[in-house]
MDAnalysis code that builds the backbone (N, CA, C; Angstrom):
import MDAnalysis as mda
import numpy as np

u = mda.Universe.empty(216, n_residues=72, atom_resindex=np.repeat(np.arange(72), 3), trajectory=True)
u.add_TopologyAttr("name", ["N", "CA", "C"] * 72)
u.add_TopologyAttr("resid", np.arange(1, 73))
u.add_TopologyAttr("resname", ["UNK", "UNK", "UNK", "UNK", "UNK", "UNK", "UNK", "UNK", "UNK", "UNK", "UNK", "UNK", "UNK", "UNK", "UNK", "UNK", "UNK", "UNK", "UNK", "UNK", "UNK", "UNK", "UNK", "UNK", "UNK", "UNK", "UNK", "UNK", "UNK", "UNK", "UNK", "UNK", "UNK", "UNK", "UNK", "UNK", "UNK", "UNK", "UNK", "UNK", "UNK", "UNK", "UNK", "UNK", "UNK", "UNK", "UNK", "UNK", "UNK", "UNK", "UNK", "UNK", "UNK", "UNK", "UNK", "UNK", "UNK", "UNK", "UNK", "UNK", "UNK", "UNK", "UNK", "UNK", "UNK", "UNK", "UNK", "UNK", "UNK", "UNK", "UNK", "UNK"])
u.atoms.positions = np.array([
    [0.843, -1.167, 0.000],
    [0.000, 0.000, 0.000],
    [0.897, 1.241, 0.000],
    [0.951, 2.287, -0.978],
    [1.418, 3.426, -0.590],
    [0.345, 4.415, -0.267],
    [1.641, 5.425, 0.105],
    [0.815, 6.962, 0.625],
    [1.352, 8.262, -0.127],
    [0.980, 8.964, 0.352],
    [1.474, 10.253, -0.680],
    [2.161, 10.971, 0.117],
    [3.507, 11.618, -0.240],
    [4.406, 12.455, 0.483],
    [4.193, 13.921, -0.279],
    [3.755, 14.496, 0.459],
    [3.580, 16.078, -0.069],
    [4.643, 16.679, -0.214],
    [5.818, 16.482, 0.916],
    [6.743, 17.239, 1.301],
    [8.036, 16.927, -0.178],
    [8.182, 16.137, -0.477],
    [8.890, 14.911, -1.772],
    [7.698, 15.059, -2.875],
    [6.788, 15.165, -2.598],
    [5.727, 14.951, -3.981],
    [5.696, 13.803, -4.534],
    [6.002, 12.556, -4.432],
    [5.809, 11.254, -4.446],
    [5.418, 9.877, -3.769],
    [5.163, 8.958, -4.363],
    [4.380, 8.016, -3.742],
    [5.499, 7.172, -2.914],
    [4.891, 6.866, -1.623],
    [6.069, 6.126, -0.674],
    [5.358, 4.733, -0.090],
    [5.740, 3.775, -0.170],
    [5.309, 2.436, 0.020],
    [5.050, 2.753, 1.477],
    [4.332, 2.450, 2.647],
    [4.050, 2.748, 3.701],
    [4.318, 1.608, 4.531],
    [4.982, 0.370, 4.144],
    [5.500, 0.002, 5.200],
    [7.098, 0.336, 5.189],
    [7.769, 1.479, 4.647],
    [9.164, 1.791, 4.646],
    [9.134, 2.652, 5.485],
    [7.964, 3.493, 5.741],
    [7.869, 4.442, 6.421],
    [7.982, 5.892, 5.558],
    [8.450, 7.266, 6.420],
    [8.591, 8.714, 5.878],
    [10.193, 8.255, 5.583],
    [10.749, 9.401, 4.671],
    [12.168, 9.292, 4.099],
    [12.301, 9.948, 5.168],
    [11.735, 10.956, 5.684],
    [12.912, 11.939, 6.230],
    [12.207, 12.002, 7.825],
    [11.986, 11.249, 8.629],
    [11.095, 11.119, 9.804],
    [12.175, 12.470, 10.714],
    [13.132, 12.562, 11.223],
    [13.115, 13.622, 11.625],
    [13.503, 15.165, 10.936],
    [13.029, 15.542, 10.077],
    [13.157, 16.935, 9.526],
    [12.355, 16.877, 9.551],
    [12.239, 18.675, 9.815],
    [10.555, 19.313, 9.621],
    [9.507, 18.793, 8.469],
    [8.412, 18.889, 8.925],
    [7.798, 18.901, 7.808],
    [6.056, 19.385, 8.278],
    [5.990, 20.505, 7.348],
    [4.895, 21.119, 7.290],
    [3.360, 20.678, 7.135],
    [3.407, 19.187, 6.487],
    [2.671, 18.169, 6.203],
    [2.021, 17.234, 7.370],
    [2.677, 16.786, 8.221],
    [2.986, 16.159, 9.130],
    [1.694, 15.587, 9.689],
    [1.282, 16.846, 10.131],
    [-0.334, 16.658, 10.817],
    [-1.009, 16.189, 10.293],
    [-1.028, 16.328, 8.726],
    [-2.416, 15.373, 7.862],
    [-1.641, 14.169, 7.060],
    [-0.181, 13.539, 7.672],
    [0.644, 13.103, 6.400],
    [-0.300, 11.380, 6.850],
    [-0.521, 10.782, 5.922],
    [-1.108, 8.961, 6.092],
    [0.015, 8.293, 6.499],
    [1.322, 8.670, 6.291],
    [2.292, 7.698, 6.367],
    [2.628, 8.065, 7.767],
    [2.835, 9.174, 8.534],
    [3.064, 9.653, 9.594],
    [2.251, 8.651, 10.574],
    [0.790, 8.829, 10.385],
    [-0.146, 7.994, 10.687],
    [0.128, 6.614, 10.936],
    [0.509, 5.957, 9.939],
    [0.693, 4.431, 9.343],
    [1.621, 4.117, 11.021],
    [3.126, 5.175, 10.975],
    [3.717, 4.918, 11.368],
    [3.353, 4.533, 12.833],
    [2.517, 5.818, 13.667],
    [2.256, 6.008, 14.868],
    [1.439, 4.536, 15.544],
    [0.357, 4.132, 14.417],
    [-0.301, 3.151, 14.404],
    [0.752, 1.636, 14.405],
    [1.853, 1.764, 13.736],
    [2.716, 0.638, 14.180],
    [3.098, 0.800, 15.214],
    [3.552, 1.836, 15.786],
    [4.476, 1.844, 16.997],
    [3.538, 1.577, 18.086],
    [2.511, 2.008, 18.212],
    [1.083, 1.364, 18.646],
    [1.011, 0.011, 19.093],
    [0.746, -0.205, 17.718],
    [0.584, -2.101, 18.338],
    [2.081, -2.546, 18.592],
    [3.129, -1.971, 18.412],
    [4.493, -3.102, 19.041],
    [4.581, -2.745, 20.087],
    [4.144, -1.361, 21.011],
    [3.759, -1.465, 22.589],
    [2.956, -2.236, 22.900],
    [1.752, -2.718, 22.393],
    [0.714, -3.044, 23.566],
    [0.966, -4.559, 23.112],
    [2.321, -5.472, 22.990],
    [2.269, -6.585, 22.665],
    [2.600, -7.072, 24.313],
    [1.466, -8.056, 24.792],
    [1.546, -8.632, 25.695],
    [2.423, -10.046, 25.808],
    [2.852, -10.074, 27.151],
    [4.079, -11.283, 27.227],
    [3.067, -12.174, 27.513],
    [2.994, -12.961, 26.786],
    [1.970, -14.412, 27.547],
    [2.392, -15.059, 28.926],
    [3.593, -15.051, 29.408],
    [3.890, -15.875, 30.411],
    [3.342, -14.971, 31.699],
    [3.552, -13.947, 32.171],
    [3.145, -13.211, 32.960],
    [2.036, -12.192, 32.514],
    [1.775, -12.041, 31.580],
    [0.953, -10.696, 30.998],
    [1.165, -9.317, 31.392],
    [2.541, -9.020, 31.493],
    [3.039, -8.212, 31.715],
    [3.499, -7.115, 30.229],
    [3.066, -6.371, 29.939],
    [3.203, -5.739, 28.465],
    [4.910, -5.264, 28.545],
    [5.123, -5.967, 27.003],
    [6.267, -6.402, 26.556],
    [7.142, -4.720, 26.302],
    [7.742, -3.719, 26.934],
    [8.443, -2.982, 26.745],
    [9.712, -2.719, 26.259],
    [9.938, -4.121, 24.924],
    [11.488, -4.407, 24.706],
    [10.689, -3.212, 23.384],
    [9.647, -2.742, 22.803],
    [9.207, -1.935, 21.528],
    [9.531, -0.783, 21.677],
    [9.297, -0.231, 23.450],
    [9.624, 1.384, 23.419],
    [10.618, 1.317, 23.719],
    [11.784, 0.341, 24.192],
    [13.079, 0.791, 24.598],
    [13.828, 1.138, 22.845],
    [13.548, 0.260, 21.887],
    [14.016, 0.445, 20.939],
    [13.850, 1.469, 20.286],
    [12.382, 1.834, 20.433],
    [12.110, 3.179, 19.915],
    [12.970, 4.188, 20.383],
    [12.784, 4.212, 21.863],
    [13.826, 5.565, 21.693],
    [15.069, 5.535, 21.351],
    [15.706, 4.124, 21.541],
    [16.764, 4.178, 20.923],
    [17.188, 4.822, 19.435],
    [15.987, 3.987, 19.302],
    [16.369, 4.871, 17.637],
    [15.889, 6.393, 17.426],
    [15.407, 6.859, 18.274],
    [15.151, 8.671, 18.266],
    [16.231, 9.090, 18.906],
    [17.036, 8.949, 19.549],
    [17.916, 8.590, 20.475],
    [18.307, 9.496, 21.432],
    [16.492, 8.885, 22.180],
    [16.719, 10.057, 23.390],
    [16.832, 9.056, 24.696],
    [17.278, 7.912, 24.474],
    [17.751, 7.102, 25.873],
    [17.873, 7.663, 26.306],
    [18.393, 7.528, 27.898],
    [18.884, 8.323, 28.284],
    [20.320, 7.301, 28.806],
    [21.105, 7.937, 29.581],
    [22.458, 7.223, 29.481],
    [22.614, 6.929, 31.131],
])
């Protein structure tokens, strides 16, 4: 499935995600792929551990890793 990048003016496959996820972009608020994205990061938090049912937080540690606002 793609989406439309306003900011690029071309079509972007939406499970690659935005090209440019941190630069501005003026688009942002109405972008589908922005969306797409938030909605993944979504469900890889609320993945529950079956053994304890304790929700699985190995999704947001990575996340921030990769924004990379860990902290140290």
């Amino acid at each position: 499935m793609e989406g439309f990048c306003q900011k690029d003016n071309i079509a972007v496959d939406l499970e690659k995600g935005c090209r440019h996820p941190n630069d501005y972009c003026q688009y942002r608020q109405a972008c589908m792929i922005h969306f797409h994205e938030l909605e993944q990061r979504r469900s890889r938090n609320n993945i529950v551990d079956s053994k304890d049912g304790h929700k699985d937080h190995s999704a947001k540690v990575e996340e921030r890793q990769d924004a990379g606002s860990l902290d140290k």
